[in-house]
N, C-alpha and C positions, 0 to 999 in steps of 0.2 A: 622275810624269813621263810616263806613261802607256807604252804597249806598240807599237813602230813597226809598220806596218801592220796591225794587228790593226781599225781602227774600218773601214777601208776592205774588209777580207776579210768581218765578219760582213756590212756594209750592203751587198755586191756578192753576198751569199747569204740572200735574205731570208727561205727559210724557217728562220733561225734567229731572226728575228723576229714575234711575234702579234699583232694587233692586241688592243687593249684601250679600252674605254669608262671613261676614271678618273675616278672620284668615290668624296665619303665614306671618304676615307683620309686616316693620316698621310702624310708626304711628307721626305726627306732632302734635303736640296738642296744642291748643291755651286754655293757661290756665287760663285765667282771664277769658275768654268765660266758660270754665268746672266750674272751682269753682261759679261761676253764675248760671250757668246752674243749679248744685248739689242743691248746698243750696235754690233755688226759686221754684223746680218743685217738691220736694221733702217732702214738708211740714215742712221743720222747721223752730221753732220756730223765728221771726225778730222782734216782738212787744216789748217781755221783755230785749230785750237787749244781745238772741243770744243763744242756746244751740249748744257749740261747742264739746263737746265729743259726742255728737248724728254725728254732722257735720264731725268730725275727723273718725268715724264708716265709715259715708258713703263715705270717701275719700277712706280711704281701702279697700271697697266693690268693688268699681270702678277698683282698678287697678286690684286686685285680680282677675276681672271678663275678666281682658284684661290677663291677665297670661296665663287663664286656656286656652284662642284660643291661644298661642302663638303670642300673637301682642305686640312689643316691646315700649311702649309710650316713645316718647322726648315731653318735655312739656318747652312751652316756654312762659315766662311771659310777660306783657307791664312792663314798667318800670316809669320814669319822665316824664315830659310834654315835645314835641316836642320844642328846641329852637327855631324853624322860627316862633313859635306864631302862625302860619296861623290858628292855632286849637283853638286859649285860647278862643278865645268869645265863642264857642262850651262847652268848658271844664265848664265854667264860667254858661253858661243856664243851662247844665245838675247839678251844682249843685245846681245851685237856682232850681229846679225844684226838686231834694233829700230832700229842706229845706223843702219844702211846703208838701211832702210826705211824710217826714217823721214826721209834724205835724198831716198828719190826721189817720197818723196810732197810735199816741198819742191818738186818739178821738176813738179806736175802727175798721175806715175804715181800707181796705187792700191796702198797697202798697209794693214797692220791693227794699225798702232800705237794704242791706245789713248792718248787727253789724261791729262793725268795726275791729274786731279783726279776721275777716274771712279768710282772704288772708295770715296771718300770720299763722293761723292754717293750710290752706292748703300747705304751702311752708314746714312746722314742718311734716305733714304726709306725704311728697314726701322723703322728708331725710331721713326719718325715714325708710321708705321703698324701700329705694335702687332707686327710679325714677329716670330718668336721664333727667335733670331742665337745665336752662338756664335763666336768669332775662333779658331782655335787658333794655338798656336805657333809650329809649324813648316808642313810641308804637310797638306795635312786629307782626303786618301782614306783613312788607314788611319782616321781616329777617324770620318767617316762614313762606311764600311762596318763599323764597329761597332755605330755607333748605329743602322741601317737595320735588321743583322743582328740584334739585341735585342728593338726593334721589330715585326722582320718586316715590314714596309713597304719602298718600293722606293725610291730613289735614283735622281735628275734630273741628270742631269749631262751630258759631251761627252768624257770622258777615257777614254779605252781602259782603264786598271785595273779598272774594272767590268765589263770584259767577262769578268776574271779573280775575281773574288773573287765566293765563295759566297751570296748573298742570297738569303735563301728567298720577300722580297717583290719579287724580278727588279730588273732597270736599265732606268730610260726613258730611252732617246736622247733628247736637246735638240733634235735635226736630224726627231725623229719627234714631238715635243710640240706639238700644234695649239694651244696654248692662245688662237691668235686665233677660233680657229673653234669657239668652245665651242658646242656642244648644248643649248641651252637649253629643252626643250622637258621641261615639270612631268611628274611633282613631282620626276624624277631628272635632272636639266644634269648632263653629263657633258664630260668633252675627250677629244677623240680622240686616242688617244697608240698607240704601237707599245714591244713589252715585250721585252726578253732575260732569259732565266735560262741559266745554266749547265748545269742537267738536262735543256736540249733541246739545247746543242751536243754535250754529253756521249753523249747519243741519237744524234746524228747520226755521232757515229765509235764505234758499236758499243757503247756502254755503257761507255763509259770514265770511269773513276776520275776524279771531280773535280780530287781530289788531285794533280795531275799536270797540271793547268792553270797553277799558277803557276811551273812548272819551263819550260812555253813560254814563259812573261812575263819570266824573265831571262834565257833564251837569247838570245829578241830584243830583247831592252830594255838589255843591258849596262851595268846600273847598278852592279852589285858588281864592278865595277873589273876586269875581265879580257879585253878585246874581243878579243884575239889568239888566246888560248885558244880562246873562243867559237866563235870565226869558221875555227879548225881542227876543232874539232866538227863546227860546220855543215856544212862540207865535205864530214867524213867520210860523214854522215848521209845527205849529197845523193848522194852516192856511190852508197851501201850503194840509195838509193831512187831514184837517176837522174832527178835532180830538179836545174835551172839556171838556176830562171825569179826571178820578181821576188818583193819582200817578200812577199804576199799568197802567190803560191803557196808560197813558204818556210812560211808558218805553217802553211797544209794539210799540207804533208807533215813538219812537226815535230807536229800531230796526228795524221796519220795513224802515226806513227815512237809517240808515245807511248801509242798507244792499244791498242800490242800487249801493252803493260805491265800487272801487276797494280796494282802500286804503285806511289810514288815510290819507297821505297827498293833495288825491282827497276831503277827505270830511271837510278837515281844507279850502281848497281850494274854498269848496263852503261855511262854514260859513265867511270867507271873501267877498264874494260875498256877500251873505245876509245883512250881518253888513255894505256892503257899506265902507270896509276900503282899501285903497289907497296906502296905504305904507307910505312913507317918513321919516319923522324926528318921528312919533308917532307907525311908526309898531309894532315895539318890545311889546309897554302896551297896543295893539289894545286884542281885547277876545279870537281870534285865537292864539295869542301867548301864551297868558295865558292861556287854555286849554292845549296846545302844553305841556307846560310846568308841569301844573299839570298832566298828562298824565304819564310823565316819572317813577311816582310812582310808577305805574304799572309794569314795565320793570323791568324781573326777570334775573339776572345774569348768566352764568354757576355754578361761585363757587359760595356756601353761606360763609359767615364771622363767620358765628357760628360752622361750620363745624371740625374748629379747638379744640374745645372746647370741642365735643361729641368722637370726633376720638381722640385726643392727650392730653386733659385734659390741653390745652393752651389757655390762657387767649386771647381773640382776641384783636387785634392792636387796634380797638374801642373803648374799654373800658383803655389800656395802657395810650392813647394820652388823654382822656375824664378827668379822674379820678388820684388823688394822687395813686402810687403804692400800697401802703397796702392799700388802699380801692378797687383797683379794681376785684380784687379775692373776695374778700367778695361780690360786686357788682354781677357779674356774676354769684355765686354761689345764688342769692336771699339770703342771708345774710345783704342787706342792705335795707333801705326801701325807695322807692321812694323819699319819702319827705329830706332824708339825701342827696340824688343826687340832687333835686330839689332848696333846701338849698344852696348848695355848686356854682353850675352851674349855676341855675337862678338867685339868690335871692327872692326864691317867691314859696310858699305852697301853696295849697291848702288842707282846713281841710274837712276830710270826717264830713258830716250827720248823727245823731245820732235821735233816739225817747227819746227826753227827752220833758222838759217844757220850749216851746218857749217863754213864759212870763219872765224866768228868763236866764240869760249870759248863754253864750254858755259852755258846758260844755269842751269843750277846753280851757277854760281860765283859769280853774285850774290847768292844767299842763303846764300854761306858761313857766314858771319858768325853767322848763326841756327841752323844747327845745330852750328855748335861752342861756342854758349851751352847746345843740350840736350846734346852728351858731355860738357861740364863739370858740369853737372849729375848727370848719371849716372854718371861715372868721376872724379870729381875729390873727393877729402877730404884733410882732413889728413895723410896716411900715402900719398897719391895712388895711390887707385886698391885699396886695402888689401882692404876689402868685397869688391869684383867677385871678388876670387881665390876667395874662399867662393862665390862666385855659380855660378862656371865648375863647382865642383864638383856645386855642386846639379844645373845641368841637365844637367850628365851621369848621374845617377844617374837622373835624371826622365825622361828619354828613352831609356836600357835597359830601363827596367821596360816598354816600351809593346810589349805582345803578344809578348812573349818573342824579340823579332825585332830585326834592325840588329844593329849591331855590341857587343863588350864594352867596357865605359868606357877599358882599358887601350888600345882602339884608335882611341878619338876622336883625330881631328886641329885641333886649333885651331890659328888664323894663329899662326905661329911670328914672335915678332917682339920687342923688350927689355920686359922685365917683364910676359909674359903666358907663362907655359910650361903644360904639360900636368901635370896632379897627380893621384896615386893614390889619395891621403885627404884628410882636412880637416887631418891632422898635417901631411902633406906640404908640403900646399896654405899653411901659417902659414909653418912655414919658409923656404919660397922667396917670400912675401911680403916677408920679413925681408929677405933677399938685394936681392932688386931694388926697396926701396920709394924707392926716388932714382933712379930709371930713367925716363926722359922717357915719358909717357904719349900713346898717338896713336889715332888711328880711320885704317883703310883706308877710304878710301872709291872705289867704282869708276866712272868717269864716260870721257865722249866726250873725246878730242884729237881734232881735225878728224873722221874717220870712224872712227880706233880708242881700242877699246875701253884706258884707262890706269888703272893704280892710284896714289891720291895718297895723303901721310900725311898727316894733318888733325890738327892741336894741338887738346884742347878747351881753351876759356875758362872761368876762375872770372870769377861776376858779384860785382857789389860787395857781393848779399846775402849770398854764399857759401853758395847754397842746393845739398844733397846730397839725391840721392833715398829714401836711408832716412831723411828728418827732412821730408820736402815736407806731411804730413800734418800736422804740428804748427805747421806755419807759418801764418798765417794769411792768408786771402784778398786783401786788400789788401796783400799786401807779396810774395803768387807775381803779382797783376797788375801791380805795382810791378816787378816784374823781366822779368817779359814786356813791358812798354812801355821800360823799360831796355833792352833787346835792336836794339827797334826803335828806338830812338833815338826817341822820341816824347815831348811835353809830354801829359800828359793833360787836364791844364785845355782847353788847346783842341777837344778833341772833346767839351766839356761838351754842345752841342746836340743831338747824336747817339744814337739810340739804342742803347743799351748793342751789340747787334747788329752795329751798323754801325763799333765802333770798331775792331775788327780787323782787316776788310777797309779802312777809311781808313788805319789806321796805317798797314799793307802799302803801300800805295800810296804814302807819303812816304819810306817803307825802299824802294823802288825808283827812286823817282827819283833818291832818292841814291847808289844802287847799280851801276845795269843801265848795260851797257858794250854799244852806242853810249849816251849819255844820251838818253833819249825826247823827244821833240821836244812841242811842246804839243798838234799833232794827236792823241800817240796817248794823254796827258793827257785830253784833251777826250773821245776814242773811248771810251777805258773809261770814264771817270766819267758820261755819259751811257749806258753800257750797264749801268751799277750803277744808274743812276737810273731804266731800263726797267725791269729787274728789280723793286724796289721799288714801281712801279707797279701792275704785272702783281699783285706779292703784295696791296694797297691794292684792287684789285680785288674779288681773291678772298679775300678776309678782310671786308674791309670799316671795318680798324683803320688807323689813322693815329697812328704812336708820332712823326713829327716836329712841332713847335710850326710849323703851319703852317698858315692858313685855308683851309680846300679849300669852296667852296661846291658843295651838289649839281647848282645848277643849271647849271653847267658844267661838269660830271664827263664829258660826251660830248665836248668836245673831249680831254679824257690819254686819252680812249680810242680819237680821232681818230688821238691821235698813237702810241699803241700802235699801230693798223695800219700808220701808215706807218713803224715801225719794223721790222717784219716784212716790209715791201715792202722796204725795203731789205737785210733781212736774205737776201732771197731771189734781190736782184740780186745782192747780194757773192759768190752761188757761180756765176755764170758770169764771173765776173772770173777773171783769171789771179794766185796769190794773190804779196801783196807780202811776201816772205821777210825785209825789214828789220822791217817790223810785225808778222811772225810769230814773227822772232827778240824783239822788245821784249817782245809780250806771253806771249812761254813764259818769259821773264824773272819777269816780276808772277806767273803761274801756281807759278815755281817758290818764288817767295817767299811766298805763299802756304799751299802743300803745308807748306813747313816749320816758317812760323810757326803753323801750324794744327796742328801736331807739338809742336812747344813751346806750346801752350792746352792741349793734352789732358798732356803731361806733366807742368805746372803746375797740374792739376786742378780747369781753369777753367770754367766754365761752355763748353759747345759751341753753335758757332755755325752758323748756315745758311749753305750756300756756291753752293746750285743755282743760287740766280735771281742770282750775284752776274757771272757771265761766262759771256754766249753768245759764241762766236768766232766764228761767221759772222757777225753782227750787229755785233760792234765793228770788225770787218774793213770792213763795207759802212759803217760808221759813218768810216771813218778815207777810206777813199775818195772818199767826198761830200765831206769837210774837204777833203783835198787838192783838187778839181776846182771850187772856189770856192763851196761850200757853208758856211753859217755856224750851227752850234749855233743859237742864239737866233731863228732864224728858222725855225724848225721849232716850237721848244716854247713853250704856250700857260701859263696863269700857274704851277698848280700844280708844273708839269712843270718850269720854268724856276727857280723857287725852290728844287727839291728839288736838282737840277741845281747851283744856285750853293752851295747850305749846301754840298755833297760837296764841292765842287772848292775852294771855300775853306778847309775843313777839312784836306782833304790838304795847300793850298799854306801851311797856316798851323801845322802839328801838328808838324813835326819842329823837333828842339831846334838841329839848323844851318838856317842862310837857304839857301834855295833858289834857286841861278842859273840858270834855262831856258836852257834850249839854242834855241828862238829857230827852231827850224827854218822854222815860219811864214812867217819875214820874211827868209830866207838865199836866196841865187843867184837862178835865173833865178825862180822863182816869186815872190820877194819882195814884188815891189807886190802881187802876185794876190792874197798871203795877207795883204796891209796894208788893200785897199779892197775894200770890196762893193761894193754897190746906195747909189747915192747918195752914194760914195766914204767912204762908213762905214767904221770898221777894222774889222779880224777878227782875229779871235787866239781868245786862251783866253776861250770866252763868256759869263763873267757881268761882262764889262767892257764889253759893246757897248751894253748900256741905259743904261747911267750908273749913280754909284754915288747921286748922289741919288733916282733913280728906284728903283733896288732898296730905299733905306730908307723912300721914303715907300710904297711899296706893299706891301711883308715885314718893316713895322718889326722884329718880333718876331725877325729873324734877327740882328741886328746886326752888318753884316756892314762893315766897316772896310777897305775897299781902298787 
C-alpha cells in the first residue's frame, strides 16, 4: 500500500539517489505500478473511456526499449484483495475517492482514473510479446522483493515499499526510468535510470541498522490496525525531538529517533517504554507487538515462491493449495482476473470506477447478469457452496506460510455473512458446512450509488449446463462455449461469418443492447461498431491477413487507408469537444460488459481474445458526434470498409436469441428529420441500409446479408 510520505522525502533529498547507466541485467517489474505509470504520464486519452491501441503501442515501445540494453523484464502483477482484510478499509477509501474522480473528470476536470479495460490490455501485450509475467494472488510487493532479493537484481516500480525492503540489487524509481531516452550508442545502449539502496540512506543517518527501517514503514503506513496508538507515539517522539512539521519531516525525525537504536528489538524495547506497557495478560495486543508483527512484512526470504515458475514453468504450491487445479495455471499465467479469485475466495468484488453519468445506475449493473453466471459457477454445486468452505481453509494456510509475516490463521477475518464462517481446521471447516449447507449463497459486490461508495448482495446463477469449477476441465469445449453464448443470450449460428475473434466482442454488443439503461440509441450502435471495424482495419494493415470472406482488391487498399486517416482526424477533433456524458455513460456500459464477459472466457477456459484494437474512446466519441451533426456512416467508407462495417452491425443486430427494438434516437424530437434525410433527402440511420439491400448483395454477395 506503500509508506505515506516516504517517496516524496527520498525524491526531495536526492543524494539518497545515484545515477545509473542500466543495461545487461535481469529486472523485477512491479506491473500494476508500469501500466500506471504508462498510461498517466503519457497523455492518453482516460476521459472518453480509453484509447487502448494507442496504449497497447506504448506497452511495446517499453519492452522493446528494455531489449535494445539487454535487460530481461519479469513482470509481476498484484492480484485479489488480501484475505487478513487488514487492507479492505484502504481498498474501500481509495475507491470511493476513484468514484468522486471519476465524477469530475465527467465535468471536464483532470483526474487519474484508469478505463477499465487497461490492465487487460497490458497483460494481452506481455503475451503477446514473449514477457515473462506472473499474476499473484494477492498484492505482489512482498513476492517481488523476494524474487529481486534472490536474484539480486533491482525492482522497477513507483511504490514507497521499496524504499523499505532490503535489495541488494537497489530500486529504480519509475519517475527516474528514462527508458525513452535510451543510449543507444554500440556496442553498450544503456537507459538512464537513477538507483536507491537502503545502505546509502542507512549511511546517511549514521550507520543505522537496516533492520529498523521497516519499523518506520508501519509507524507511518498504519496498516496493522492501530492509528491512535500510532499517532500517540508519534507525538510523543515529536516531543522528546521538537519536531511539528509535515509527513516528510515526520519521517526524518522518525529516522533520525531510530537511528540511535542498535536494534529493532532495542527500539520495540523503548516504545514499550513510552507506551507505558507492562506486560501481563494484555502484552501480546499492546502496539509494540503489533508493530513487531506488522514488521514481519518486510522480512524478505532466501528463496522466492515465484522462483519456480520463472526457472521451471511450475505452478507454485500458492496458487496449488489457494485455487481449484484448472484455475490455477490460468491464475498464475494472469489469465484470470482478479475479481474471479476475489469471487471464488472471498466472496466479495470490488467494481472498478468508470467516467460515466453519476446521476444514472452504475454502469456495472448492466453486466450483472454475467457475473452472477461466473459466482454460479464458482460457488454453486449440489451441497451449495460445500467445496469453497475447504477452499477458505486452504488460502488461509497459504497466505501464513508467506515469509513468516501477516497475521495467524486464527486471526483471518472473512466477510461475516450466512454460510461463510471462519474455520480452524478442514474438521472444523466439514462440520459447519454441514450446519449451513441450505443457507442462501451470495457475492458482496462493492459498486457506485450516485457518488457513494454501496455494498450489494448479488445471488449467483446456476446455468442450464450446471457447470462447477472443480469439473470445468472435464467439460468439453463446446458445451463451456455453449454456456458462455448462454450467458449472453446469443444464437451462434448467426455469428457463423465471423471470425472466431470477433464473436465475443459481437455477442457483447447484442448482450448490451439488451441490457444498458438508457437503451443506446443507433448513433452509438453505429459509433462503436464502426470503431471495431477501424480497429480491424488498422490490424488488416499490419498483418496483412484477412480472416473475413470478403474481396479486398489491393488496388484499392489506399482508400481504407484514406479512411483510417480520416478516422484519426476525427479521433483528434472529439478531444476538444466538450465530452457527451449520455455516450460516455452508454459506452462504460458495453466496456463493463465486456470486462466481465471476458472474465467469464478465461474462467470457461476459452480460447483468449484480443481486445486492444476493439475500442478507442476518443474515436467512437468523435465518431458519435459527426452522427449526431448530420454526418452519415456510409458516406465516409469506401467498399472494403463498408462491407466489414455491415457484416458487424448485422451480426450484432441479428445474433441475440430476443428481437431487438431500437430505440430510434435518430428519428426522436427536434433532430428527427435531421437524422431521417441527408444529401439528396437520403435517410440516415443505422448505415448498411442507406445503399439498398439489393446493392449490398450484388456487390458482397458472399455476406448474405438478409435485411
Amino acid at each position: 500500500m506503500g509508506v505515506h510520505g516516504l517517496t516524496t522525502f527520498v525524491e526531495g533529498n536526492r543524494h539518497f539517489l545515484y545515477n545509473v547507466r542500466f543495461r545487461g541485467s535481469r529486472l523485477v517489474v512491479d506491473g500494476s505500478s508500469l501500466y500506471f505509470n504508462l498510461y498517466l504520464k503519457h497523455g492518453l486519452d482516460r476521459q472518453h473511456g480509453g484509447d487502448y491501441d494507442a496504449f497497447a503501442s506504448l506497452v511495446h515501445e517499453f519492452f522493446a526499449a528494455l531489449e535494445v540494453c539487454g535487460i530481461e523484464p519479469y513482470v509481476v502483477l498484484d492480484g485479489g484483495s488480501d484475505p487478513s482484510n487488514k487492507k479492505f478499509d484502504t481498498l474501500q477509501q481509495r475507491l470511493q475517492s476513484r468514484i468522486k474522480e471519476a465524477e469530475n473528470m465527467s465535468q471536464g476536470r483532470n483526474g487519474s482514473v484508469l478505463p477499465i479495460l487497461t490492465r487487460q490490455v497490458f497483460i494481452e501485450v506481455l503475451i503477446r510479446e514473449g514477457v515473462s509475467l506472473v499474476q499473484c494472488l494477492a498484492e505482489a510487493d512482498w513476492d517481488i522483493a523476494c524474487l529481486a532479493h534472490e536474484w539480486r537484481c533491482p525492482v522497477l516500480s513507483n511504490d514507497s515499499d521499496f524504499f523499505i525492503f532490503d535489495l541488494p540489487g537497489g530500486y529504480l524509481p519509475l519517475n527516474f526510468f528514462q527508458w525513452t531516452n535510451v543510449n543507444e550508442r554500440l556496442p553498450h545502449p544503456y537507459i538512464p535510470a537513477r538507483c536507491y539502496t537502503t545502505d546509502g540512506l542507512c549511511h546517511f543517518y549514521g550507520g543505522m541498522n537496516p533492520e529498523l527501517l521497516p519499523l518506520c514503514a508501519v509507524l507511518t503506513g498504519n496498516d496493522y490496525g492501530a492509528p491512535s496508538e500510532a499517532e500517540r507515539l508519534l507525538s510523543l517522539i515529536d516531543r522528546r525531538t521538537g519536531s511539528h512539521k509535515s509527513p516528510s519531516s515526520r519521517i526524518d525525525v522518525l529516522l533520525q529517533w531510530l537511528s540511535s537504536f542498535s536494534s529493532s528489538a532495542e527500539a520495540l524495547a523503548e516504545v514499550r517504554r513510552l507506551m507505558r506497557e507492562n506486560g501481563g495478560r494484555n502484552k501480546k495486543h499492546g502496539l509494540s507487538s503489533k508493530l513487531q508483527a506488522a514488521m514481519k512484512e518486510y522480512h524478505v526470504p532466501p528463496q522466492s515462491p515465484l522462483n519456480c515458475w520463472f526457472a521451471d514453468n511450475m505452478v507454485p504450491e500458492e496458487y496449488r493449495l489457494t485455487l481449484p487445479q484448472c484455475l490455477s495455471g490460468a491464475a498464475v499465467q494472469g489469465c484470470l482476473t482478479p475479481m474471479v479469485v476475489d469471487a471464488l475466495v472471498m466472496r466479495r468484488v470490488l467494481l472498478n470506477a468508470q467516467v460515466e453519468n453519476s446521476r444514472q445506475q452504475s454502469s456495472h449493473c448492466c453486466a450483472r447478469a454475467i457475473r452472477q453466471a461466473i459466482y454460479g459457477i464458482l460457488l454453486l454445486d449440489g451441497r451449495q457452496g460445500g467445496p469453497v468452505r475447504s477452499q477458505q481453509v486452504r488460502v488461509q494456510d497459504s497466505f501464513t506460510q508467506r515469509g513468516g509475516g501477516g497475521k495467524t490463521q486464527s486471526e483471518f477475518q472473512f466477510p461475516q455473512q450466512s454460510g461463510y464462517e471462519r474455520f480452524s481446521d478442514d474438521q472444523g471447516a466439514v462440520a459447519a458446512a454441514q450446519q449451513v449447507s441450505s443457507a442462501p449463497v451470495w457475492v458482496e459486490e462493492f459498486d457506485r450509488l450516485n457518488l457513494t461508495l454501496r455494498r450489494n448482495q448479488v445471488k449467483p446463477q446456476r446455468l442450464k449446463l450446471h457447470l462447477h469449477v472443480d469439473t470445468l476441465s472435464k467439460v468439453p469445449e463446446t458445451h463451456r462455449r455453449q454456456a458462455l453464448f448462454e450467458v449472453l443470450r446469443v444464437d451462434l449460428s448467426a455469428l457463423a461469418h465471423l471470425p472466431d475473434s470477433m464473436w465475443l466482442p459481437v455477442a457483447v454488443t447484442s448482450f448490451w443492447l439488451q441490457e444498458a439503461v438508457p437503451r443506446p440509441s443507433d448513433f452509438h450502435l453505429q459509433a462503436l461498431v464502426l470503431g471495431m471495424a477501424y480497429g480491424e482495419l488498422v490490424l488488416i494493415e499490419q498483418t496483412g491477413t484477412v480472416d473475413y470472406q470478403i474481396p479486398i482488391p489491393k488496388r484499392r487498399w489506399f482508400e481504407e487507408r484514406r479512411l483510417i486517416g480520416q478516422l484519426d482526424e476525427i479521433r483528434a477533433r472529439s478531444l476538444r469537444h466538450r465530452l457527451d456524458v449520455a455516450g460516455a455513460h452508454s459506452f462504460s456500459q458495453w466496456q463493463s460488459c465486456l470486462w466481465s464477459a471476458k472474465s467469464l472466457n478465461q474462467l470457461l477456459l476459452l480460447p483468449e481474445i484480443s481486445i486492444s484494437h476493439l475500442f478507442n474512446g476518443s474515436m467512437v466519441h468523435g465518431i458519435l458526434h459527426y452522427l449526431k451533426n448530420n454526418g452519415a456512416v456510409e458516406h465516409m467508407l469506401p467498399d472494403f470498409s463498408f462491407a466489414l462495417y455491415s457484416m458487424l452491425l448485422h451480426a450484432v443486430e441479428n445474433c441475440s436469441l430476443k428481437p431487438q427494438p431500437f430505440s430510434g434516437e435518430a428519428s426522436r424530437g427536434r433532430g428527427g428529420e435531421r437524422g431521417r434525410r441527408g444529401r439528396g433527402g437520403q435517410r440516415r440511420g443505422r448505415g448498411p441500409r442507406r445503399r439498398g439491400n439489393e446493392e449490398i448483395r450484388n456487390r458482397f454477395a458472399v455476406l448474405e446479408i438478409n435485411d
